[in-house]
N, C-alpha and C positions, 0 to 999 in steps of 0.2 A: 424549567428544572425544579424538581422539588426535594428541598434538602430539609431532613429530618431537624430538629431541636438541636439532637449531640450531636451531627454534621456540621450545622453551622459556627459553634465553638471553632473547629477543625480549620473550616473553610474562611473566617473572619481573621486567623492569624497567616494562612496563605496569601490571600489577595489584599491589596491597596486596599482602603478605605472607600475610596469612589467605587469600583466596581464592586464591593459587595451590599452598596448602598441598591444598585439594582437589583439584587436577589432577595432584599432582606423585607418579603411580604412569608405571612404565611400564611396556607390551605389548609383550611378547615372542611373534614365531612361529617356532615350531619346527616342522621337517620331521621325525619319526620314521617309522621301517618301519610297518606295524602290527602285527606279532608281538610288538614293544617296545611300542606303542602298549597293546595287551591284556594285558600284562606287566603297565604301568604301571595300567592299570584295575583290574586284579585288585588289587593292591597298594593302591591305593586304597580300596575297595569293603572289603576284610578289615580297613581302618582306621577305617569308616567316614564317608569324607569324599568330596567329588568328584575328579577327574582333575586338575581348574585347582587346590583347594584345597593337595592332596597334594604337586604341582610347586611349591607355593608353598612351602611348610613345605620342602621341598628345599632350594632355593634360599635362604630364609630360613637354615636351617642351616649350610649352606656358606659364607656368606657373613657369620657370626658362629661362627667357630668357638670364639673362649672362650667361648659358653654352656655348652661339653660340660665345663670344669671345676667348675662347681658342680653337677652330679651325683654321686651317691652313687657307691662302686665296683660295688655290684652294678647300679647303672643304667646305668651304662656296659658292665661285662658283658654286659648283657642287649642293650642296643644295639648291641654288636660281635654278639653272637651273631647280632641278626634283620639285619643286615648281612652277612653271611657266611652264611645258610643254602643261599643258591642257588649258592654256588662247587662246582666239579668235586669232588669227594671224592678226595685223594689222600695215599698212603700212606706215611710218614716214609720216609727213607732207611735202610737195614743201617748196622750199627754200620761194617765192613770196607768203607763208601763214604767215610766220612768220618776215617776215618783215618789219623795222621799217613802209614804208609808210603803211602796211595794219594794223600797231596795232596804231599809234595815226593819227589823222586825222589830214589832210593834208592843210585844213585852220591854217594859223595862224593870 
């Protein structure tokens, strides 16, 4: 059964407490491309879990972000890392980019 935001107000002063503890998920639709879409699958599939499960565990995370302090530092390493493996690979700056004479000018 899928009950709207202002349904649920409605329906939470209708029923017991218990039974509306089992309705009380809600359904998200998401429009993605399908490039993102097949992204998402693959990432899924190498976790072993389905597409809806994987979005969830997502969303779950996000949405409790202090769980990430009671991890270990290498779990958190290892999480930054499979988080980061799909960025662009790019190249530190030259010492001579970041140096005092190229960041204030050199009139005084």
């Amino acid at each position: 059964m899928n009950i709207s935001c202002d349904d649920r107000s409605r329906w939470r002063r209708l029923l017991s407490p218990g039974v509306f503890a089992k309705m009380d998920a809600m359904t998200i639709r998401i429009e993605i491309a399908p490039d993102t879409e097949a992204k998402l699958s693959a990432q899924a599939a190498a976790r072993g879990v389905t597409l809806p499960d994987y979005l969830r565990q997502i969303l779950e995370q996000q949405a409790n972000p202090a769980s990430g302090a009671q991890l270990s530092p290498a779990a958190k390493a290892a999480l930054w890392r499979e988080s980061t493996k799909d960025l662009p690979d790019t190249r530190p700056l030259p010492d001579n980019a970041i140096g005092r004479e190229s960041i204030y000018d050199t009139r005084l």
